[in-house]
N, C-alpha and C positions, 0 to 999 in steps of 0.2 A: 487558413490554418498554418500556424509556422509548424516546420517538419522537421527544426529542431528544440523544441520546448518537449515537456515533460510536467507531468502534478503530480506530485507526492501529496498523496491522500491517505493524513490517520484517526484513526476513530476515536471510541468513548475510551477515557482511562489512558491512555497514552501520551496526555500531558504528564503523568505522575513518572514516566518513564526513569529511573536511578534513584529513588524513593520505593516504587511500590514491588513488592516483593523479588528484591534483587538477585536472590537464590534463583529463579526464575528465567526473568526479564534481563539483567546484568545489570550494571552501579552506572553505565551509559546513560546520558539527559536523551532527549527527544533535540536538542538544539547539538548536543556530540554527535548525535546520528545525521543531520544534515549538516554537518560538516562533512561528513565523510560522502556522504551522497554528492554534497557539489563541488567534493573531489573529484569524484568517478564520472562525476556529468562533465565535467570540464577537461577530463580526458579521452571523454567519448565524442568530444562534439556536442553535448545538449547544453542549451540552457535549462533550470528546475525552478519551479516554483514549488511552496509546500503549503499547505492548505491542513490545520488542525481544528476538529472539533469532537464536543459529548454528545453530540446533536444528529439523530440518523434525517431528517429534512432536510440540513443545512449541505450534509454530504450530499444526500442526493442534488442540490441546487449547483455544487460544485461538478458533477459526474456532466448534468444536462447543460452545464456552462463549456466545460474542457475542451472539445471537435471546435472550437472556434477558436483555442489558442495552443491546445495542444495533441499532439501525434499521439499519445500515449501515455497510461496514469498507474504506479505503482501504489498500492491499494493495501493498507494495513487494515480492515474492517474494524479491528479489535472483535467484542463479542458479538457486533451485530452478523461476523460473518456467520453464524451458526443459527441466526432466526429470521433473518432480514429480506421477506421476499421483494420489499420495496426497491431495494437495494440494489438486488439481483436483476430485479426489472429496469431499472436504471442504469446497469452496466449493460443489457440486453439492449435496451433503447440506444446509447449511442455509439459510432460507427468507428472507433478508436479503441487500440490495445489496452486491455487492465492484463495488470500482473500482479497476484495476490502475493501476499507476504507477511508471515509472521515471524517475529523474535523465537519463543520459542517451539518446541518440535511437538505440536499441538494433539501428530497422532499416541504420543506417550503419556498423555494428560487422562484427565477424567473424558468419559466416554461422549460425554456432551459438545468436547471441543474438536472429536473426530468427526463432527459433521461439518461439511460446508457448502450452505445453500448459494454460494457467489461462485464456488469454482467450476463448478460444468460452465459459465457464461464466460468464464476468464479464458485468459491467454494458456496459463499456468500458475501453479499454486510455488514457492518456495516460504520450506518452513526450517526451524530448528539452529539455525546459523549464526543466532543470536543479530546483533546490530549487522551482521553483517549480509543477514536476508535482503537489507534494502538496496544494499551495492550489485549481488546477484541477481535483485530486481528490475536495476540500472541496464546492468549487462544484458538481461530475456529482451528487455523491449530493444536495446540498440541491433541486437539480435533477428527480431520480429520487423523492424520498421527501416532497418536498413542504414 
């Protein structure tokens, strides 16, 4: 395991990122957001890889891949984090920090998006900060792994 890598993990919907409801989400792409992430990685010491899909199996392949390349995975579920016990189980299964992360401030939402079945297994949850959740996601784990 290198102990300075890093996966950026986003779920279903999340390619749509500065398109789908900008009021929301912000006018940011999903490719502006790691920008700024391997800003904040390259000042912290990490290297980041990012890893996107609509596909909750594909995530989990990546979750059960990660302990072999990297320290630690910031983890935007999208909506599987509110149903997803596969998910959950797979952050459970391997032996490396997640730190959850949503765009927006999820407990202000409809009542469905104040659940999260992935954050009792998580490191910590950061929500509401818009794009900027992922950078503070950046920071929890340099944080947590040293």
């Amino acid at each position: 395991m290198c102990t300075q890598s890093i996966l950026v993990i986003n779920g279903p919907n999340l390619c749509l990122l500065g398109k789908r409801e900008p009021g929301i989400y912000g006018k940011l792409t999903l490719a502006d957001i790691e920008k700024m992430v391997r800003l904040e990685c390259d000042a912290l010491g990490f290297e980041c890889a990012f890893m996107t899909s609509n596909h909750e199996g594909e995530i989990i392949d990546a979750l059960h891949a990660a302990p072999f390349k990297y320290a630690g995975v910031v983890l935007n579920a999208g909506a599987l984090t509110h149903y997803s016990i596969a998910l959950r189980d797979a952050i459970v299964a391997v032996d490396i920090p997640c730190v959850e992360v949503h765009i927006s401030n999820v407990h202000a939402r409809e009542d469905f998006r104040r659940v999260s079945v992935i954050a009792p297994v998580c490191a910590g949850t950061i929500s509401g900060f818009g794009a900027y959740s992922y950078v503070l996601g950046v920071q929890a784990l340099k944080n947590i792994i040293g």
